[in-house]
C-alpha positions in Angstrom: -38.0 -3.8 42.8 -42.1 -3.7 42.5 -44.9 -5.9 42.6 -48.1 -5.9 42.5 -51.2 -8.7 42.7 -54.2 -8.4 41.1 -56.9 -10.9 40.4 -54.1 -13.5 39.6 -52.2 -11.1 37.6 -49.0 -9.5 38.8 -47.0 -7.1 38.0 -43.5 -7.0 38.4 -40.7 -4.2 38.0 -37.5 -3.1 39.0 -35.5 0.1 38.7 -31.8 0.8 38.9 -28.4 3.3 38.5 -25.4 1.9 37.5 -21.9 4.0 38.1 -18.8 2.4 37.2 -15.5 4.0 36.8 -12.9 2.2 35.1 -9.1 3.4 34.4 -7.3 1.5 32.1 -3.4 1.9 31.5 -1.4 -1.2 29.6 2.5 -0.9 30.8 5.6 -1.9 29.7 5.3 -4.7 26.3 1.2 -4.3 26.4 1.4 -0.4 26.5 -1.0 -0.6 23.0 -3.0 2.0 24.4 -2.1 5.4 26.5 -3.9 5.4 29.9 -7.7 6.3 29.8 -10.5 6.7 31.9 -13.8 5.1 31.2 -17.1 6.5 33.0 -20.2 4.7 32.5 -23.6 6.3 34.1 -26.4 4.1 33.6 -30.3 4.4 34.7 -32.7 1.3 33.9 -36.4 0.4 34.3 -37.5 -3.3 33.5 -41.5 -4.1 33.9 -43.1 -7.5 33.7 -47.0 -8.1 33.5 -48.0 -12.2 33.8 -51.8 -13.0 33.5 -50.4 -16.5 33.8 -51.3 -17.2 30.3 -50.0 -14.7 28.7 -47.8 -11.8 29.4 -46.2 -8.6 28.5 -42.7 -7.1 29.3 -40.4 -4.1 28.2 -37.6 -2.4 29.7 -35.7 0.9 28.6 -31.8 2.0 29.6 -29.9 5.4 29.4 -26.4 5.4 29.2 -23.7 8.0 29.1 -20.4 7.0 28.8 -17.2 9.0 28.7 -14.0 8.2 27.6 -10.7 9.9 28.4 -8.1 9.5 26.6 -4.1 11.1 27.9 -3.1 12.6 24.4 -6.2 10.9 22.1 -8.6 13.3 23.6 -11.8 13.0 25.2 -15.5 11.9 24.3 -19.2 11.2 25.3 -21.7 9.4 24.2 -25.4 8.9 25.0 -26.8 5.6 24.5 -30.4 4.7 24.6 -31.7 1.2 24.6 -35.8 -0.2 24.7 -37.1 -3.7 24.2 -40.3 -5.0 24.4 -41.5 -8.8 24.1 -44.6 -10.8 24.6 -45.4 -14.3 26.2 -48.1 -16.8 25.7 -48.5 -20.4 27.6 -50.8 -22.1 24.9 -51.0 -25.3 27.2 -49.1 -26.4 30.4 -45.7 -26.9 30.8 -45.4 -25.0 27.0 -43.8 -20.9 27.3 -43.6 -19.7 23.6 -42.3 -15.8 23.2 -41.3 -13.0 21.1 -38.7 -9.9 21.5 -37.9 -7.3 19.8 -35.1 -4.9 20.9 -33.7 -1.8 19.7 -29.8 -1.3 21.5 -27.0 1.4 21.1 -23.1 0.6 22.4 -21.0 3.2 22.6 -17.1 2.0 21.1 -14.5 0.9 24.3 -11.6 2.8 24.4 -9.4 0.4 23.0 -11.3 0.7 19.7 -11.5 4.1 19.7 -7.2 4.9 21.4 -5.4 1.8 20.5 -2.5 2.4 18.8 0.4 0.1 19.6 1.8 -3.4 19.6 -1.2 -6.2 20.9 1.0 -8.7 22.1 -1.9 -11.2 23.6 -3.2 -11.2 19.8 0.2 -11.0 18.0 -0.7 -7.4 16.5 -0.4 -3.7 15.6 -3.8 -2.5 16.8 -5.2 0.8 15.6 -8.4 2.1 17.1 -10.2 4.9 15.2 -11.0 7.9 17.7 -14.2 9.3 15.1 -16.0 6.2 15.5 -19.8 6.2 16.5 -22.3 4.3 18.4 -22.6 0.5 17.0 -27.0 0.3 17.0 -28.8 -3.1 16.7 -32.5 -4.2 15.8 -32.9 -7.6 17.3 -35.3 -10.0 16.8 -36.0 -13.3 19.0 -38.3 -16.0 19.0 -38.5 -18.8 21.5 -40.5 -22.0 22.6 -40.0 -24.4 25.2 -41.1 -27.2 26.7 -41.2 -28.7 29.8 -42.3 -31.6 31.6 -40.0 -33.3 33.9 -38.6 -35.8 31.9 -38.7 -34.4 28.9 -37.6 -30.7 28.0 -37.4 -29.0 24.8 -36.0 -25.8 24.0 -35.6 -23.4 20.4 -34.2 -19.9 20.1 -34.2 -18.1 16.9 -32.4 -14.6 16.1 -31.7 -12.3 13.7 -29.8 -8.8 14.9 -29.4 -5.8 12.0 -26.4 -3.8 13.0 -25.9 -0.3 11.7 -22.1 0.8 12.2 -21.0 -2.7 13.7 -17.5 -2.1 15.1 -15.2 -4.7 13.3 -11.0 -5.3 14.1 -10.0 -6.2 10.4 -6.5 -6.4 8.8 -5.3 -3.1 6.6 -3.2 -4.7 4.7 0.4 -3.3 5.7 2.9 -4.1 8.7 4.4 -2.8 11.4 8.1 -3.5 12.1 10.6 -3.3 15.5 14.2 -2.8 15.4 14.8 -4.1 19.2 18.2 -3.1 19.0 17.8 0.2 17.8 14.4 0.9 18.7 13.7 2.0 15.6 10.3 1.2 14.6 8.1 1.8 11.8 5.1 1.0 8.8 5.7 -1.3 5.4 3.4 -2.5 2.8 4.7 -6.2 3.5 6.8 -7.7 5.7 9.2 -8.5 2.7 9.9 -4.6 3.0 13.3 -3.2 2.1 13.6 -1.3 4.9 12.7 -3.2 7.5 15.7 -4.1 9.4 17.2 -7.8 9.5 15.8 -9.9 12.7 13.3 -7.3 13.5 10.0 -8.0 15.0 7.3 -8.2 12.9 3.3 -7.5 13.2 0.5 -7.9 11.2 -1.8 -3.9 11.5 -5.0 -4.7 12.1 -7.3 -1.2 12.4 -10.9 -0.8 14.4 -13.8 -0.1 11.3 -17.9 0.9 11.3 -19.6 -1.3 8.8 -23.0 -2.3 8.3 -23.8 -5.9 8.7 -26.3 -8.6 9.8 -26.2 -11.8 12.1 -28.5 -14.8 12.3 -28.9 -17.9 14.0 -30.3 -20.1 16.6 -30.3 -22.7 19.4 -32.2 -25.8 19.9 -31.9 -28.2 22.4 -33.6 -31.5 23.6 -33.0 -33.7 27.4 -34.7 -36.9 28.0 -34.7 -39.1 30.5 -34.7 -42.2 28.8 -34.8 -45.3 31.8 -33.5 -46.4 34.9 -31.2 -49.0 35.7 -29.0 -50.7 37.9 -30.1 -47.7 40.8 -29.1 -44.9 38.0 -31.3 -42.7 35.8 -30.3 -42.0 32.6 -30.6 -39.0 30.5 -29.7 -38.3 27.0 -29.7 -34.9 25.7 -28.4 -33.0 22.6 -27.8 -29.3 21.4 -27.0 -27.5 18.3 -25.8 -23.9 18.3 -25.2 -21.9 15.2 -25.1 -18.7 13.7 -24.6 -17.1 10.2 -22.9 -13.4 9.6 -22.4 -11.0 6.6 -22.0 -7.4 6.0 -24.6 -6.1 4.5 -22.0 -4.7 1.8 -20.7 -8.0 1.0 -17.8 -10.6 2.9 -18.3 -11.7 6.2 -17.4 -10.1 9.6 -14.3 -11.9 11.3 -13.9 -14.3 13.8 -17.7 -16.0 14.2 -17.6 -19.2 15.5 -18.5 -22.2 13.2 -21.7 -24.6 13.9 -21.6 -26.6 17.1 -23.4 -30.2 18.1 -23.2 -31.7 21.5 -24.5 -35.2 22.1 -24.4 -36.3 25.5 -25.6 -39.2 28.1 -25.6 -39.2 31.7 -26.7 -41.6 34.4 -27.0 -40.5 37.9 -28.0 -41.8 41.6 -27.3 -40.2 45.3 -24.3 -40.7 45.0 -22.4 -41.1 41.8 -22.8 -38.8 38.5 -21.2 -40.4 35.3 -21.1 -38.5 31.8 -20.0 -39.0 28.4 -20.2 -36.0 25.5 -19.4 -35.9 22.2 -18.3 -32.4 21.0 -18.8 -31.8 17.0 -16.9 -28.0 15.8 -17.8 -27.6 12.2 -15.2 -26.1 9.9 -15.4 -22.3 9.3 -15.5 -21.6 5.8 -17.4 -18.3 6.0 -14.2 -16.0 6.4 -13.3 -12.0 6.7 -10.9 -11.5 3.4 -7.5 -11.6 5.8 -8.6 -15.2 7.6 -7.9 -18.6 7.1 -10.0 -21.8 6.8 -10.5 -23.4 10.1 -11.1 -27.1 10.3 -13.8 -29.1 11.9 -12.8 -31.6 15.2 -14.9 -33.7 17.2 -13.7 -34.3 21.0 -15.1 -37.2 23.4 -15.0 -35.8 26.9 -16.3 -38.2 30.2 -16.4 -37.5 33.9 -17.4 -39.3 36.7 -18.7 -37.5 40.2 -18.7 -39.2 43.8 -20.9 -38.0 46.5 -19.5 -39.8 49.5 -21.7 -38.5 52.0 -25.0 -38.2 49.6 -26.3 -35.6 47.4 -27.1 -32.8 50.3 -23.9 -32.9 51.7 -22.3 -30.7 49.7 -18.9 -32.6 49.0 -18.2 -33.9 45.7 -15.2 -35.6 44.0 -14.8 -35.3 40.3 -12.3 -36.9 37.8 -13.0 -35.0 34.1 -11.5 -36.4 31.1 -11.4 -34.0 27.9 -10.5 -34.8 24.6 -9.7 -38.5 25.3 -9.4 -39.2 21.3 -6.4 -36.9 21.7 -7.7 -34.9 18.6 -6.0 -31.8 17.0 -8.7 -28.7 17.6 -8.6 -25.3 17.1 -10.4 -22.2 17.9 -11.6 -20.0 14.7 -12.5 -17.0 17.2 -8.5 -16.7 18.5 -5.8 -14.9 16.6 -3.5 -17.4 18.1 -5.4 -20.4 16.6 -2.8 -21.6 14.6 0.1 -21.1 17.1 -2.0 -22.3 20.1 -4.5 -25.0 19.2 -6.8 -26.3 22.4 -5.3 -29.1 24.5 -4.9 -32.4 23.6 -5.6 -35.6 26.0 -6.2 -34.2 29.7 -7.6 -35.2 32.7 -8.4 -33.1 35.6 -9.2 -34.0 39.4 -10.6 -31.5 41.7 -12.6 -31.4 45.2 -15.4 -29.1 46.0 -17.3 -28.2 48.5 -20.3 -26.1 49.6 -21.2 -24.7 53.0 
């Protein structure tokens, strides 16, 4: 890492290699991919220039990874990645700023090897060993605000893929005789020759297509008074983004809109909170999903200091979904078999030292 002062200016950098060596091998009911080794080689330069009004900054990374793959074969692939952004402070305690960013991602190896029974998402799992690089133009404005006891904060994207790897359903199933071992392919899984009480699976297959995400972030805190020896703070957030393929239909499994409205008081010694929690429906689906409804969860917790806020012990009760409502998660294959807990509560102990 560099710097460098100048006339209230500085400049700031940092340089770096990245080796990492990864060898994965799924055994026994996971074995949905044959062992492969994954190499990644990386080399990185990031460099910062703040007049402390405004500002510049841009970075650059070269990547080679290579993939190994016992009976799929082998590949490599080169990966280069730039951004560059800009910064302005157009009064104090305002930072607005723009990036733009140009990324490649070379496919893992499950997308490229896969070819087996994914238990953890209830599927047949092909990966597609031609695949290419998955390359992004991104986008990104931001402004925020901040003043103590007020803060203010909006993020706005847009990311063009070209080749975006998607795991989407071909159409056909894959069937397990476990007491013959047989196994084998059908169009449906009302298939004459699948056997009787055989295991059944859904193929889903890794695919390149074009498509293009959008969305954004705001968020607002306040602190809004003081009483009784507490401050309190109020604060709110909405997350959401929008997908499509640039074809037509919607990638899968993007999560829905998201609002969180919260309030907290605090003094030395106690933190109390209470958060609503809204999950939009998902509508916007992948040809193969299904509707996922919308749920609103209340969670509270309440935080106890006994020896004051520097000494570093802390006793928390949380509560989460104390309206007990059904929720479920429109990213999870299992969403429908395993929707998120009801009514819990959960007391821990921390400390710091």
């Amino acid at each position: 890492r560099l710097e460098a002062h100048h006339r209230g200016e500085r400049l700031e950098g940092a340089l770096g290699l990245q080796l990492i060596d990864v060898d994965f091998a799924a055994e026994g009911d996971e074995a949905f991919i044959t062992p492969t080794n994954t190499k990644d080689v990386g080399l990185f330069a990031v460099e910062r220039w703040d007049t402390g009004t405004w500002g510049l900054e841009g970075g650059a990374r070269f990547e080679r990874r290579e993939i190994d793959n016992t009976g799929g074969g082998a590949r490599t692939f080169d990966n280069f990645s730039m951004s560059g952004g800009a910064f302005w402070r157009p009064a104090e305690d305002w930072f607005v700023g723009a990036t733009i960013a140009r990324t490649e991602r070379a496919p893992t190896a499950i997308e490229l090897f896969a070819d087996g029974p994914h238990l953890a998402t209830a599927n047949f799992e092909l990966g597609d060993p031609t695949l290419g690089q998955e390359t992004a133009l991104s986008f990104e404005i931001s402004t925020r605000y901040d003043s103590g006891p007020l803060r203010f904060e909006l993020n706005l994207f847009r990311i063009g893929f070209e080749d975006y790897v998607a795991l989407v359903e071909r159409g056909d199933v894959w069937w397990l005789d476990e007491l013959t071992g047989a196994s084998g392919f059908a169009p449906d899984e009302f298939g004459p020759g699948i056997p009787v009480g055989a295991t059944i699976l859904p193929v889903f297959n890794f695919t390149q297509q074009d498509a293009t995400f959008a969305g954004g972030e705001i968020s607002l805190q306040a602190r809004l008074f003081e009483a009784a020896g507490f401050t309190f703070t109020g604060e709110a957030a909405l997350d959401l983004v929008h997908s499509e393929f640039d074809g037509g239909g919607h990638p899968p499994r993007i999560p829905p809109q998201s609002l969180t409205l919260g309030l907290e008081a605090e003094n030395e010694r106690w933190t109390t909170r209470v958060e609503m929690v809204d999950t939009a429906s998902q509508d916007r689906l992948a040809a193969f999903e299904t509707a996922t409804g919308g749920f609103t969860f209340v969670n509270a917790n309440l935080a106890f200091r006994p020896y004051g806020e520097g000494s570093g012990v802390t006793l928390r009760l949380d509560g989460r979904n104390l309206t007990d409502e059904l929720g479920r998660v429109h990213t999870s294959f299992l969403k429908n078999e395993l929707p998120l807990p009801g009514r819990n509560l959960r007391f821990t102990v921390t400390t710091e030292f």
